[in-house]
C-alpha positions in Angstrom: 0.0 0.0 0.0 1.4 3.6 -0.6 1.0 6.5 1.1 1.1 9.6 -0.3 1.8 12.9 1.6 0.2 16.3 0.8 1.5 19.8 2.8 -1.2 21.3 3.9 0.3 24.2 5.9 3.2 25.4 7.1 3.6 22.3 9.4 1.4 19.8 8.8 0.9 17.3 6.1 -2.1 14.9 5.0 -1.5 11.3 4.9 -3.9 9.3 2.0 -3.8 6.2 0.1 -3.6 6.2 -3.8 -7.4 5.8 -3.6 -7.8 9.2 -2.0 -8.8 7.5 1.5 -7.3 9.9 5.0 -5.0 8.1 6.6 -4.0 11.1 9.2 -1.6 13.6 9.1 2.3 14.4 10.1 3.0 17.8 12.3 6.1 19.3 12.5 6.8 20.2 16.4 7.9 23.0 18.0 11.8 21.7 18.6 12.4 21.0 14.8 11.0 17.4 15.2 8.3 15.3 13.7 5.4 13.2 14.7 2.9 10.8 13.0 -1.1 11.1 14.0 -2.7 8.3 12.6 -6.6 8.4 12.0 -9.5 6.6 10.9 -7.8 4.3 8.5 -4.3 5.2 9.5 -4.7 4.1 13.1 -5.5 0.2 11.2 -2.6 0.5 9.2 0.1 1.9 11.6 -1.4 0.5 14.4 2.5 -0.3 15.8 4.3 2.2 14.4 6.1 4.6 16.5 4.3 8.4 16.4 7.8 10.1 16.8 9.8 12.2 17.7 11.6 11.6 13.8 14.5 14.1 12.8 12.9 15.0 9.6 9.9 14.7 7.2 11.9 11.9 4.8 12.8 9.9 8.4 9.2 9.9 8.9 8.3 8.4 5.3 11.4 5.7 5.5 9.7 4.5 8.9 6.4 4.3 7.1 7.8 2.6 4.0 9.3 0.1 6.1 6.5 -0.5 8.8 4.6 -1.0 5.7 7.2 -3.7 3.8 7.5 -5.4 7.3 3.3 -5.8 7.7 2.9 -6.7 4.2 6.1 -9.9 4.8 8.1 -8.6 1.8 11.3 -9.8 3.3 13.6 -9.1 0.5 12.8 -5.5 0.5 13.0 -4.7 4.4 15.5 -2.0 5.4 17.5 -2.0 9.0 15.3 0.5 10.4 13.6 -0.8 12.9 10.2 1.6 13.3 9.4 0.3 16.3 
């Protein structure tokens, strides 16, 4: 499944499927860190995925790419990050 991330201000961006479906959103925090709220759909998805503190936005996508290659067992495509 991919998730694709949409700014929708300064700090904050949407988190949706390819089908169009809210999956929550990512908020920049006050000490130049990140966070994931999951919602609705998200919170099923990512329900084990840790919300943050991530150094950046791109951290935050690598520990959703690999949360998500870890649920769905593709084994020959799992990174060393450990999201948990």
């Amino acid at each position: 499944m991919d998730i694709v991330v949409t700014q929708l201000e300064h700090s904050v961006w949407e988190m949706k499927d390819r089908l169009g479906r809210h999956f929550g959103t990512i908020v920049a925090g006050q000490d130049d860190d990140f966070w994931i709220g999951p919602e609705n759909r998200g919170a099923r998805a990512l329900p084990m995925i840790r919300f943050g503190p991530y150094a950046s936005l791109g951290a935050v996508m690598t520990a959703i790419q690999a949360y998500m290659r870890y649920e769905t067992g593709d084994l020959q495509q799992r990174t060393s990050f450990d999201p948990l």
